[in-house]
C-alpha positions in Angstrom: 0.0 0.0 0.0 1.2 3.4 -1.1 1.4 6.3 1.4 0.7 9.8 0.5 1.1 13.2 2.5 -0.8 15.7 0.9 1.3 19.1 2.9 -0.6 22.4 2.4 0.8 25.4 2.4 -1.7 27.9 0.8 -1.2 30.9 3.2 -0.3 34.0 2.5 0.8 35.4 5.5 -2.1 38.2 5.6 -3.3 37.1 9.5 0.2 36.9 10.6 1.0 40.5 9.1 4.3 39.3 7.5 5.8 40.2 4.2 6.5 36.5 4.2 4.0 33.9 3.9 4.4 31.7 7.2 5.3 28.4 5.3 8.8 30.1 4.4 9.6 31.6 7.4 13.0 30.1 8.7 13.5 28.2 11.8 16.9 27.6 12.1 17.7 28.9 8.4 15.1 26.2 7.5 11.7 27.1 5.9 8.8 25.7 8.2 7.7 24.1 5.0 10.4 22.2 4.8 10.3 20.9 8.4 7.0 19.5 8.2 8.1 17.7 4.8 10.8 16.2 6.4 8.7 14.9 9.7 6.7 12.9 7.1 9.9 11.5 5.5 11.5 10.2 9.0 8.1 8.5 9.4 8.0 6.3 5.9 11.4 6.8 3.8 9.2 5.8 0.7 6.5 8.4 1.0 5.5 10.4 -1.7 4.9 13.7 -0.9 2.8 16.5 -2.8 3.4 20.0 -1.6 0.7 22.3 -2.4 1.2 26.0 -3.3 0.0 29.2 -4.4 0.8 29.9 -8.2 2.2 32.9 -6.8 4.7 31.0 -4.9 5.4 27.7 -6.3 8.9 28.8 -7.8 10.0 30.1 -4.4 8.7 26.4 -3.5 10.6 24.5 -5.5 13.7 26.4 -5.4 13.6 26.0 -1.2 12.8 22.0 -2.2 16.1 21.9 -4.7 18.2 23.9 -1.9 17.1 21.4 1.1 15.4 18.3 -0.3 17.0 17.9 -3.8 16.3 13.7 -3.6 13.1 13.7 -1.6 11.2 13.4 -4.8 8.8 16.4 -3.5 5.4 17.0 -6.3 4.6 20.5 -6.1 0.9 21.2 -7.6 -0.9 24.8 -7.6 -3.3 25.9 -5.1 -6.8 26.6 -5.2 -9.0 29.6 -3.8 -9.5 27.8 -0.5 -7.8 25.1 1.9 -10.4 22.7 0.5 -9.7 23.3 -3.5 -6.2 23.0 -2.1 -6.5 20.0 -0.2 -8.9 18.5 -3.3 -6.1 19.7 -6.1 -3.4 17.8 -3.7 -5.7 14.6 -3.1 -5.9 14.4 -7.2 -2.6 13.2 -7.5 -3.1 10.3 -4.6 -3.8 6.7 -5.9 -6.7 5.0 -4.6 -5.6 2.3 -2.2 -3.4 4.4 -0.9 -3.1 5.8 2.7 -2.9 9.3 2.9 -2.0 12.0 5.1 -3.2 15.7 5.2 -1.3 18.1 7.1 -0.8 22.0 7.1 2.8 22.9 6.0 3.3 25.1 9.2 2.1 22.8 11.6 6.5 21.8 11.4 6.5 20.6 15.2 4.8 17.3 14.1 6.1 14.3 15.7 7.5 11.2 13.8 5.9 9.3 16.5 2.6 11.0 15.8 2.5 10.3 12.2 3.2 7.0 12.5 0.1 6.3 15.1 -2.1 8.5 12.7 -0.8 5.9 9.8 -1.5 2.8 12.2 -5.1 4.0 13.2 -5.8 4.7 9.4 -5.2 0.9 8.6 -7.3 0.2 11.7 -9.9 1.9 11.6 -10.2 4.2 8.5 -9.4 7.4 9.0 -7.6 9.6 12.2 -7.5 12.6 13.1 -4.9 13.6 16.1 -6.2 15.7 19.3 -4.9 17.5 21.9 -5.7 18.3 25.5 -6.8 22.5 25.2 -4.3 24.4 27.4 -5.5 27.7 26.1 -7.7 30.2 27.7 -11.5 28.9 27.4 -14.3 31.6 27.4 -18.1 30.7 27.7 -20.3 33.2 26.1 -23.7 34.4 28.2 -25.9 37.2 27.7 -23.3 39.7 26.6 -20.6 38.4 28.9 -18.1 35.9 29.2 -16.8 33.4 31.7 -13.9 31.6 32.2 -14.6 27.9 31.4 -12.0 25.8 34.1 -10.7 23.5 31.9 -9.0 21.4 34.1 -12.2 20.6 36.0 -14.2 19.9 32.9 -11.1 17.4 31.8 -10.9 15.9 35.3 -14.8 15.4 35.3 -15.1 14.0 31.3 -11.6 13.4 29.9 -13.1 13.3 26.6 -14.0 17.1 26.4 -12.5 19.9 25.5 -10.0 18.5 22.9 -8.5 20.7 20.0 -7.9 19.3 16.4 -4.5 19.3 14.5 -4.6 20.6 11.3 -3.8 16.6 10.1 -5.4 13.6 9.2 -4.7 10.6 7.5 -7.2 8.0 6.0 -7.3 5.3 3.2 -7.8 6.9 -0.2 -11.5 5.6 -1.3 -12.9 6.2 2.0 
């Protein structure tokens, strides 16, 4: 069985008020891009990877991909309008059978370990999606005001709230 990662990187940098879009700013002289690329290549050697752009950057793309991943075998393909013409542009060039992974290009912290248990639970079950306990801030809305949601109570009392999403998932193409 093949396995795919379909890495996004669609920004533009326009939230974070850089020049830069946030998928080539440097870490360590390293594009963030690039770091998440190479998480997914630790995981599987064999992966194929398709790196998903904005026309406006793909050059910039592909020159960073020469500079630090000349043998890695990286497809870049042109964006859409949104994440999901993006992500639907990217899953285009995946072969059915296959196992793939979508992850957001600067989500670069990602954890060999964690890809490989999102790879293991999409032969076992389907599909996964990774979660994390919330350690931020949590406000309840009421009648104009807001209140401070104690999220360590509400974990303590049901450990399966109050989770938040990576911006990843892997599942078995034809699902």
């Amino acid at each position: 069985m093949r396995i795919y990662a379909v890495i996004v990187a669609g920004g533009s940098g326009t939230r974070m008020g850089t020049e830069i879009p946030k998928q080539f700013l440097p870490i360590h002289g390293v594009p963030v891009f690039i770091h998440a690329i190479n998480a997914f290549l630790l995981a599987f050697p064999g992966i194929k990877i398709i790196l998903v752009l904005p026309v406006a950057n793909l050059s910039q793309g592909n020159d960073y991909l020469q500079r630090f991943l000349p043998n890695a075998g990286v497809k870049t393909v042109e964006g859409g309008h949104t994440r999901y013409h993006s992500v639907q542009k990217g899953l285009a060039e995946v072969e059915t059978g296959s196992v793939v992974f979508i992850h957001d290009a600067v989500r670069c912290m990602v954890s060999v370990d964690l890809i490989r248990r999102c790879y293991q639970d999409a032969i076992t079950y389907g599909s996964s999606i990774p979660v994390v306990e919330v350690r931020d801030s949590i406000r309840k809305l009421k009648d104009g005001s807001s209140e401070v949601v104690d999220r360590y109570f509400t974990c303590r009392t049901n450990p399966t709230n109050l989770h938040d999403r990576y911006d990843s998932e892997s599942f078995s193409k034809g699902v």
